[in-house]
N, C-alpha and C positions, 0 to 999 in steps of 0.2 A: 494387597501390599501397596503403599503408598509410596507415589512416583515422587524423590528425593531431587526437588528443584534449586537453583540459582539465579538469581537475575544480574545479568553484567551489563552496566551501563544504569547509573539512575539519574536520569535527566528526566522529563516528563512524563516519555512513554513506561519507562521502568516503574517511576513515584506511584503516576495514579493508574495507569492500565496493567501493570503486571504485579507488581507488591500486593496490591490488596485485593486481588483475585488469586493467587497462589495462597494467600493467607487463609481465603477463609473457606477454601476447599477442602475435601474429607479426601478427598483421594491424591493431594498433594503435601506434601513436607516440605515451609521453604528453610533451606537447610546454612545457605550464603547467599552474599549479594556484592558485587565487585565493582567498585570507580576506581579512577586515580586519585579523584577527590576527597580531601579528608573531609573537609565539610559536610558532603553528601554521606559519606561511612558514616560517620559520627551521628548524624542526623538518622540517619535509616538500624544504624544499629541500637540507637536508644528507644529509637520508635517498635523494634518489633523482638529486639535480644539476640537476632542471628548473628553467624560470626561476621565481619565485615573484610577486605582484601584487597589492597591496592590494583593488584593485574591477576589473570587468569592462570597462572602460574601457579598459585597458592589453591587453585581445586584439583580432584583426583576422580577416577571415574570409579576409584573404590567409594567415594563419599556421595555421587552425583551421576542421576542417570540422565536430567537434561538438563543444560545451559537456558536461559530466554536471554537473548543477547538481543539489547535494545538500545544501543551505541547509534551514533554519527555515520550516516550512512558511507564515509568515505572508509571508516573502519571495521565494516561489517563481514568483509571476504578478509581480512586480518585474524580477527579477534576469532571467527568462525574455523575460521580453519586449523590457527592454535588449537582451539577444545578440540576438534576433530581430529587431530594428531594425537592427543592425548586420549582417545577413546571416550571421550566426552559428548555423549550424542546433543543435537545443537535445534533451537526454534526460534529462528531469525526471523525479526522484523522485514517485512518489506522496505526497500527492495533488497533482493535475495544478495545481488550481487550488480555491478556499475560498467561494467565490460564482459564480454567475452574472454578476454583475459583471467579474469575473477572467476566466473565460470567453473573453469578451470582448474582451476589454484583450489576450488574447493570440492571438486570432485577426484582431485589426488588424492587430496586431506580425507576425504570420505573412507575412498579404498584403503589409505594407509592405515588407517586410524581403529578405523572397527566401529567407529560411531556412525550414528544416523544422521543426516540434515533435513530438517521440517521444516517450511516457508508457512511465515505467517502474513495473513493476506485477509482482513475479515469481512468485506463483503459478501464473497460467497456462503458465509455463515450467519447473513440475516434471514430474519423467518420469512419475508415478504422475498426475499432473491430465491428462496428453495422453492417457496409458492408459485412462484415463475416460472419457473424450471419444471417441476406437474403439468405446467401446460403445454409445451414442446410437442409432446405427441398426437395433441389438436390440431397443430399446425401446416401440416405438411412436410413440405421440403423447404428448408429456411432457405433465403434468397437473401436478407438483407439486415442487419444489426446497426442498430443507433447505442452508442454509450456517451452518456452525458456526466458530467459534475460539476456543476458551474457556483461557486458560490457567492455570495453577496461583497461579504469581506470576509477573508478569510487567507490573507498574505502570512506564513510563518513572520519569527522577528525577524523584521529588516535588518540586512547586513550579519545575521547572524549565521550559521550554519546553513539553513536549507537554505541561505539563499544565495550562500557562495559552489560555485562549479566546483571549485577544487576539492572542496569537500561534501557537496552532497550528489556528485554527478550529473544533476541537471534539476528543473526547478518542477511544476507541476506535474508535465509527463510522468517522471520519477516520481513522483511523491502520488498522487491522483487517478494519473493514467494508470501508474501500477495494478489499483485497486480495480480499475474498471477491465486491463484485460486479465486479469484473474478471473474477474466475473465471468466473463466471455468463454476461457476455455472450460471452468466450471458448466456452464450452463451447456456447451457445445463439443467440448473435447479439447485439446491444446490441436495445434495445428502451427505449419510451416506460414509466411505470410509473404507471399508471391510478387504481392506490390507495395509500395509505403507512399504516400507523398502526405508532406508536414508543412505546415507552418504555427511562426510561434511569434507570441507578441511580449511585449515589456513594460505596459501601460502604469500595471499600479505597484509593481515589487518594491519601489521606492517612496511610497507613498506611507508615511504611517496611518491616515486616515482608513487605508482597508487594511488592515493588522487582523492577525486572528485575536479577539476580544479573550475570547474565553481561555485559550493559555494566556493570558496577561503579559504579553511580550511587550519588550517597549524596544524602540531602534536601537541597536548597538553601535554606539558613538565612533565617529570618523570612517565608518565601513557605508560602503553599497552594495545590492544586491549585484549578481550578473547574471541571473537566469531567466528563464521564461516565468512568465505566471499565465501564460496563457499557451495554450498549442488546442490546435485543429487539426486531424488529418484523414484519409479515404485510403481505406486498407484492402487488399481482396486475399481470402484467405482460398489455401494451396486448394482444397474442395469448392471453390468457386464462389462462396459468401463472401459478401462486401457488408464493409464493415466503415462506418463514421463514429469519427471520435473526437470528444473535444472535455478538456478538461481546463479550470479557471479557477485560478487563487481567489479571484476577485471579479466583482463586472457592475453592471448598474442596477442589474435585478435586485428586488424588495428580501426576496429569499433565498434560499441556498437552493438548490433543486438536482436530484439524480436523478438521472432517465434511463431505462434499460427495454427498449423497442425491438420484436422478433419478428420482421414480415415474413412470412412463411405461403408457399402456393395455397394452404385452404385456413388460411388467414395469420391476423395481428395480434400479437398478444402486447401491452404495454404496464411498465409498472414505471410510477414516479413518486420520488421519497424525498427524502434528504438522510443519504452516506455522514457515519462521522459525529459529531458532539459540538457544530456549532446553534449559537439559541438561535437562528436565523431559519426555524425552519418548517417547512408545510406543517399543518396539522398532524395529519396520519398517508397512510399511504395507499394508495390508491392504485388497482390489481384490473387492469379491464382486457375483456376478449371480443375483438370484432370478426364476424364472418361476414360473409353476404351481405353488408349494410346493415348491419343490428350487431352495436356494444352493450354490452353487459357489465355492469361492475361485479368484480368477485372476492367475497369475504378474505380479509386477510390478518393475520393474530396481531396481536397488539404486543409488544413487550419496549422494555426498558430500553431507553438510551444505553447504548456499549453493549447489549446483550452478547453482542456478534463477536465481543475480544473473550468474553469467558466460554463463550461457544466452541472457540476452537480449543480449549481444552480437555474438552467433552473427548474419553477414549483415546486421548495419546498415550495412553502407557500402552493397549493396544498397540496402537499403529509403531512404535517401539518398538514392541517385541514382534513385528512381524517380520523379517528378513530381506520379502516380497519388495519394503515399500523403499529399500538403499537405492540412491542415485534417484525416485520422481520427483524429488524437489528441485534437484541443480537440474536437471533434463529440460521442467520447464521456463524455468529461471533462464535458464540460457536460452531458449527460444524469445522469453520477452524481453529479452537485454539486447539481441542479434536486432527485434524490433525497433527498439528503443534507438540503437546505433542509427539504424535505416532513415528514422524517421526524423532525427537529426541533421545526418546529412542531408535529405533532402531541404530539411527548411536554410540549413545553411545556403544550398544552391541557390535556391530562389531568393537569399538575399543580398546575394552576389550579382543576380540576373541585370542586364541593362532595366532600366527603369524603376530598379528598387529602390526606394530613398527614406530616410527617417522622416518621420511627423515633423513638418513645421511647429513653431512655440505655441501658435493658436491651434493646432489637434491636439497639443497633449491635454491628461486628465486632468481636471481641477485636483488637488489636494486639500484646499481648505475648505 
């Protein structure tokens, strides 16, 4: 039987990563698709014939077994929890949720509702991060995890949604970092995280020269950014793993480049790619395992850009009908949201500390 989808919200992530993977899959039916936008309705329902719907309101969970709610990230623990009240089970874009607050709010909606909530996070679902993860049991006792995404250019539109606080709850962390501790509990288990310390920088969020090219954003007139586009931090998890992080809209690098490093007591495993659909990016990806002073490169599959978003729909009507999987989503969501907070504040502190000061006019980045 074919799982009876929705997409609400069609702004980019909706248009090109969930509309035309729901389409032209055998095991889904997209059945609606919800904006407040007429423009967008109009446009998406002449393009595909499904019914179109101002708000969430106008679906039933007699007509729809999941939602893909791919909204604004300030409207995610809203829009989500509605369907979830409604018995509308839900498969939310990251990030799940922007507080512990949120959290919350949507694991009442869970219990209330009768619906399921599914986080969508698609790293964990590349071929080269599963390949990774094979090797763990090589390793020993892990001891120490690097997560990287640093990209060249790669700023959402300036002044536009992601890169106001109020509405996307914070800038790369949120957006990047997400993606990379998802990886991490994937790879390792979710875990409590004992220590946080952050800092975060503001270099290029202003800048339209590092714009993400391939969404075709251009700045949105009279508005600035006010988030990070960069953050760094040194994490230790409740099992003792320390953990470095750093994630960047933007930087001076030629390439975009993710890194996901396991030292382990009887060795290192390393894999480096490039996360994501910008053209800026390594060849292919590269899987290697050092023991004892001898790396080895290790074969790793080739597939398509995006594989990793139709991936995850691979057996959701499963995990759906399993009962088992109510509440793992919001569980771990609220562990990386609690993170998220932590590591916040910390960089706040430290920008408060005596001797913190902004860049004089000759540090800042060129833009032209």
């Amino acid at each position: 039987m074919k799982v009876r989808a929705a997409v609400v919200g069609l702004g980019w992530a909706g248009r090109e990563l969930w509309l035309p993977r729901l389409r032209t899959r055998e095991d889904f039916e997209l059945v609606a698709a919800v904006d407040p936008d007429p423009a967008s309705r109009a446009a998406v329902g002449e393009a595909t014939g499904v019914a179109t719907h101002a708000a969430v309101d106008a679906l039933s969970a007699q007509e729809i077994d999941v939602a893909v709610v791919a909204v604004p990230n300030h409207l995610h623990a809203e829009v989500a929890a509605a369907l979830l009240e409604r018995g509308i089970s839900v498969f939310l874009e990251k990030p799940v949720c922007l507080t512990t607050a949120e959290a919350e709010l949507l694991a009442r909606a869970e219990r209330a509702g009768g619906g399921m909530l599914l986080a969508g996070s698609a790293a964990r679902h590349r071929a080269d991060v599963q390949e990774l993860a094979r090797l763990i049991p090589e390793l020993g006792r892990i001891r120490h995890v690097e997560l990287t995404w640093v990209r060249a250019r790669g700023v959402p539109k300036a002044g536009g949604w992601f890169t106001q606080r109020s509405q996307s709850g914070g800038g790369v962390l949120v957006d990047l970092g997400w993606h990379l501790l998802d990886a991490l509990a994937a790879l390792l288990g979710p875990a409590r995280f004992e220590q946080v310390i952050g800092a975060t920088s503001d270099d290029f969020v202003n800048a339209g020269a590092w714009s993400a090219s391939w969404r075709q954003d251009q700045p949105a007139a009279g508005q600035a950014g006010d988030v990070e586009d960069s953050a760094r931090g040194f994490l230790i998890r409740e099992d003792g793993i320390s953990v470095s992080l750093r994630a960047s809209w933007a930087s001076h690098e030629a390439l975009d480049v993710s890194l996901i490093r396991l030292e382990g007591s009887a060795g290192t495993a390393q894999l480096r790619c490039t996360f994501g659909f910008s053209p800026n990016r390594h060849p292919e990806s590269l899987l290697t395992l050092t023991q004892e002073g001898a790396t080895r490169q290790l074969p790793v599959p080739t597939e398509a850009i995006g594989a990793e978003y139709g991936r995850q729909l691979d057996g959701l009507g499963a995990i759906l009908a399993d009962p088992a999987n109510r509440g793992k989503a919001i569980a771990q969501a609220h562990g990386t949201v609690q993170l998220i907070e932590s590591f916040y504040e910390s960089a706040r502190a430290a920008a408060r500390a005596p001797g913190a000061r902004t860049p004089a006019a000759h540090e800042q980045v060129r833009t032209a």
